[in-house]
N, C-alpha and C positions, 0 to 999 in steps of 0.2 A: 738829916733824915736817914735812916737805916732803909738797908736794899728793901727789906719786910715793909715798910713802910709804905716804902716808893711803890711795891709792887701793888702794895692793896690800893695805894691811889689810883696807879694807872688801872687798874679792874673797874675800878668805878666808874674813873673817867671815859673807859670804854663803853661800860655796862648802859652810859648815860646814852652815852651817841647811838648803839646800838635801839637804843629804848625811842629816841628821837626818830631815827631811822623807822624801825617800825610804823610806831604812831604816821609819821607820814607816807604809806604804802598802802596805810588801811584805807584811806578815803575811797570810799566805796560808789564805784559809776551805778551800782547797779540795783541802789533803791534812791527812796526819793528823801531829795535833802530838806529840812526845813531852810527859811531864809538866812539865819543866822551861820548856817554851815555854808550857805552857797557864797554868801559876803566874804566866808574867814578862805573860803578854796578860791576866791578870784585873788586874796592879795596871797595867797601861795605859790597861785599862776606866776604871780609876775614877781613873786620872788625866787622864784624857781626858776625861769626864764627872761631873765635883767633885759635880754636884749634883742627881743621880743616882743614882748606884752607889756602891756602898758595900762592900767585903770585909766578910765576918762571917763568925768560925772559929766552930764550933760541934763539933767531936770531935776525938778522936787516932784513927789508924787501928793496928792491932795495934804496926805497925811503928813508930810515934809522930810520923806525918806529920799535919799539924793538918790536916783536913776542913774547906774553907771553899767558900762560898757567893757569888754575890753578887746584893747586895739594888738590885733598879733599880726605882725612881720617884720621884715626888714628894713631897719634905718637907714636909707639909701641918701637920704639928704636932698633927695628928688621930689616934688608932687609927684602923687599913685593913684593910678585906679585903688576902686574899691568896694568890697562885696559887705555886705549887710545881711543879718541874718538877729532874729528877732524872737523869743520864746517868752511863753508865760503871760502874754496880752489877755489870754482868758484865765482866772485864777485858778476854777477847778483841773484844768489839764494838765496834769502836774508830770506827766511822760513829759511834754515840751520844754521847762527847763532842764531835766533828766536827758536828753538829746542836747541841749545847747554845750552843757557839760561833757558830754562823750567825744561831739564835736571838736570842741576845743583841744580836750587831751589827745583826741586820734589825729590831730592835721600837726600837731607838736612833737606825737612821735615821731612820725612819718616826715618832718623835717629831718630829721638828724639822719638819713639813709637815703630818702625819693628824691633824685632829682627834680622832679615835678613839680613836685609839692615846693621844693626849695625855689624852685622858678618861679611858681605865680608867689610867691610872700616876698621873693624881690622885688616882681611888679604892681603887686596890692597890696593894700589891708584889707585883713578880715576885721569886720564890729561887729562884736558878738554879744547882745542883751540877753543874759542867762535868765532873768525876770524884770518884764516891763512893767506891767501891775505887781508891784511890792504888798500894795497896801490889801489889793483882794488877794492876793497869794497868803500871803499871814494870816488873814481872817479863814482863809478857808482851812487853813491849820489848826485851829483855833476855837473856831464857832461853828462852820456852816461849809462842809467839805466839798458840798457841793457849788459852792459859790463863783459865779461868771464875772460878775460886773467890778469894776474900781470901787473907790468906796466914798467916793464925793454927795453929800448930800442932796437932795430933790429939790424941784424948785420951794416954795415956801408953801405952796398950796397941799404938797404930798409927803408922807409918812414915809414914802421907801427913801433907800439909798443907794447908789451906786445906778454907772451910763456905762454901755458896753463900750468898750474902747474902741472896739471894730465894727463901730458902726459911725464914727463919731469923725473920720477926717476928712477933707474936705473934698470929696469925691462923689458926686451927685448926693451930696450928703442929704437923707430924711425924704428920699423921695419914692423907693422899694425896699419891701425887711424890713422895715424898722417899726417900732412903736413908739406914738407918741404920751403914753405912760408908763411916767418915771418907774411903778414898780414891776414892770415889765423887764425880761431878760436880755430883749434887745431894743431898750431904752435907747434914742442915738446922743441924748443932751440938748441944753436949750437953745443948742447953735454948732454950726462946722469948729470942730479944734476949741471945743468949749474945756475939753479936760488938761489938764496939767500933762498927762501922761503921751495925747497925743501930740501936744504941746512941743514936747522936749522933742519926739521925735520929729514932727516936721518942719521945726527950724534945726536940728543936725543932721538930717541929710538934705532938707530942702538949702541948707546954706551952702549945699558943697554936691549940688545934685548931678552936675556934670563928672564927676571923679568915679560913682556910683554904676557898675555894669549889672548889677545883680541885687533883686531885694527878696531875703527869704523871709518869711513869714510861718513859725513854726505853732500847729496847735493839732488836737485831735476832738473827735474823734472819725474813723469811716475809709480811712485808705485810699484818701484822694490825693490829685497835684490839684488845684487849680488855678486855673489861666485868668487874667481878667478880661473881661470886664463883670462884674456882679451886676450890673444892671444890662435888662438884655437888648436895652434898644440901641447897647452901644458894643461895639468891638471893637479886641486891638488894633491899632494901622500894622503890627505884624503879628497877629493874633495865627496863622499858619507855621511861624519861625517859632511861637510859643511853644504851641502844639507836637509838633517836629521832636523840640528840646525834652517837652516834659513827656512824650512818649518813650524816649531811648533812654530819658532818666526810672521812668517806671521800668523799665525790661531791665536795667542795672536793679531796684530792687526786686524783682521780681525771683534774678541770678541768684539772691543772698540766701532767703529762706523759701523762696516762693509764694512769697503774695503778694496778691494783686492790687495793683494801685490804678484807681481810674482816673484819667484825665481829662479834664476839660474846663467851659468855664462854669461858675456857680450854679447860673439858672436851668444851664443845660443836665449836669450832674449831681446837684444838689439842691437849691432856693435858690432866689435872687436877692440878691442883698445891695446895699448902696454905704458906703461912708465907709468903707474897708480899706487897712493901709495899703494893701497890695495894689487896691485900683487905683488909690492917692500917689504911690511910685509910679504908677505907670504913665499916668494921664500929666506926672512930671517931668518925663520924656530919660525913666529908668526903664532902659530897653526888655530887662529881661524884669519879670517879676510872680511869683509862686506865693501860693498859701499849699502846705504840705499839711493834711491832715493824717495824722499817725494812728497805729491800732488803735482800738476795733473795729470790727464792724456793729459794733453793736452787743455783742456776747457783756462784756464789763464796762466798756461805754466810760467814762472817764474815773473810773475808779478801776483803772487797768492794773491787773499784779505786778509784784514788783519781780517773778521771774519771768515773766516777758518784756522788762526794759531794754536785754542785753540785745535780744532779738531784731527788736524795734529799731531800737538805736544802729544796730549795725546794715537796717536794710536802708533805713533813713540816711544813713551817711554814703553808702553808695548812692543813693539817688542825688544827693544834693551835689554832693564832689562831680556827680558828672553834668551838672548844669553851675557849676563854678569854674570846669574845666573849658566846658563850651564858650562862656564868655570870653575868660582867659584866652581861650586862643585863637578866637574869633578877631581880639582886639590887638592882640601882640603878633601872634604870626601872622596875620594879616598884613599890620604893620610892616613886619621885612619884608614879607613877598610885595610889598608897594615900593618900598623903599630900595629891594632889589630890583624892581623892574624900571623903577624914574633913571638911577645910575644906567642901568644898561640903554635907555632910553637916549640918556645924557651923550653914554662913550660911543652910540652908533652915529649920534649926530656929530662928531668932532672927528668922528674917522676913523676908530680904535674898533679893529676887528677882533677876532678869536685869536687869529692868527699872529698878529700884532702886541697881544698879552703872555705869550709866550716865553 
């Protein structure tokens, strides 16, 4: 091969990488991806970051699309706490897998520099469902933009299709919010956990619900946190520590762009509703548990622009990050300061003074 040769090779072979290089930069946080981009960026994730993230399928959806996950932290070789965080359960809200996505990329940077960050992913995993309804997410791509429900057919008596997911697990399920026609928005199904979708979810965290400090629940529209309980004859046994949390999470986003996030539970600041997974976390004895409803108020309503994702997304990730850090440390510093105080407990009883450790 002559030098001229070699050289134009290697131009190429650079031109190529450089070309690859690109192409993978452009993934764009900041409009909304159809299904097929969101599938091909999870296995990027975790080819991106080998030792890390991890895809893990955990259901079929009606339509028999596998429901996957992905699991980011550190392989410690240990059992881990573990946070959950959930988007796209309603199909038209399409900010909320636009947020599971930002998500994911901002807690991956901020690995390689935050301490913090690097601390809780040694003592947790994040699960991160970028779209839990597949099958209503692609329809509403599709057909019907506006489209809420899965896409499981009605009972035999009725012409619609599709059961709200978040009305559907098994938490006072069908008893406030709901309707009992099918072609109704908040259809709850023809039973608690009738759908495939909620299915998948509450046998993987219910199989492993004690690991679980925190269950996010991402959807819009309104600019809420809420606490549960959705039904109002009931509250949390720590419905004040909720309150607490998801107040100083709203003054975090409040910090970012300055809006306002109200907090409370559903029927107080919204409707009341029953069959909701957040109230299904909680009443499973997952301490912390949130529904975060994301811009608007009402102005675009779930056909939110795609220059207000960036916005969204960065007030949403401070609010969540500091009700992931609350757990975090509530569970682990906790932990030393017990574990330092039984030791000193130990060495006062044996007769090891201050003075004595010197």
């Amino acid at each position: 091969m002559t030098m001229l040769n070699f050289v134009g090779l290697s131009l190429v072979v650079l031109s190529a990488i450089e070309a690859a290089a690109v192409e993978r930069v452009e993934y764009d946080y900041y409009k909304y991806h159809s299904m097929p981009e969101i599938s091909k960026w999870m296995s990027q994730m975790q080819t991106d970051y080998p030792d890390l993230v991890h895809i893990v399928d955990y259901g079929k959806t009606y339509e028999k699309r596998t429901i996957s996950l992905l699991k980011i932290g550190q392989n410690t070789g240990a059992k881990k706490k573990a946070i959950w965080m959930d988007c796209g359960i309603h199909a038209r809200e399409w900010i909320a897998p636009a947020f599971c996505q930002y998500f994911v990329r901002e807690i991956l940077k901020a690995y390689k520099t935050d301490p913090k960050i690097q601390d809780m992913m040694k003592n947790m995993d994040f699960y991160v469902t970028p779209v839990l309804n597949m099958d209503g997410y692609i329809y509403s791509w599709s057909t019907d933009r506006l489209w809420r429900k899965n896409r499981s057919p009605g009972p035999a008596s009725c012409n619609c299709s599709g059961t709200d997911l978040n009305r559907n697990f098994d938490a006072n399920w069908g008893t406030i919010g709901v309707s009992d026609d099918c072609c109704s928005n908040i259809y709850c199904g023809t039973g608690p956990v009738s759908e495939p979708e909620a299915q998948a979810v509450t046998y993987f965290v219910g199989s492993r619900k004690e690991d679980f400090l925190c269950f996010l629940t991402i959807h819009s529209y309104g600019q809420l946190l809420l606490v549960p309980y959705g039904h109002p004859n009931y509250t949390a046994p720590n419905y004040q520590e909720l309150m607490d949390v998801g107040l100083a999470a709203a003054d975090a986003i409040k910090k970012v762009h300055g809006k306002d996030y109200t907090v409370g539970a559903s029927p107080d600041v919204l409707y009341p509703n029953s069959g909701s997974s957040r109230d299904w976390a909680r009443m499973s004895g997952i301490p912390l548990a949130y529904t975060f409803e994301l811009r608007d108020n009402g102005t675009f309503g779930f056909k939110l622009p795609e220059d207000q994702i960036q916005p969204t997304c960065e007030e949403a990730y401070s609010g969540a990050l500091h009700i992931i850090t609350y757990a975090h440390d509530k569970t682990f510093n906790g932990a030393v300061a017990t574990a330092v105080a039984t030791l000193w407990t130990i060495l006062l009883a044996v007769g090891v003074t201050g003075s004595s450790l010197m």
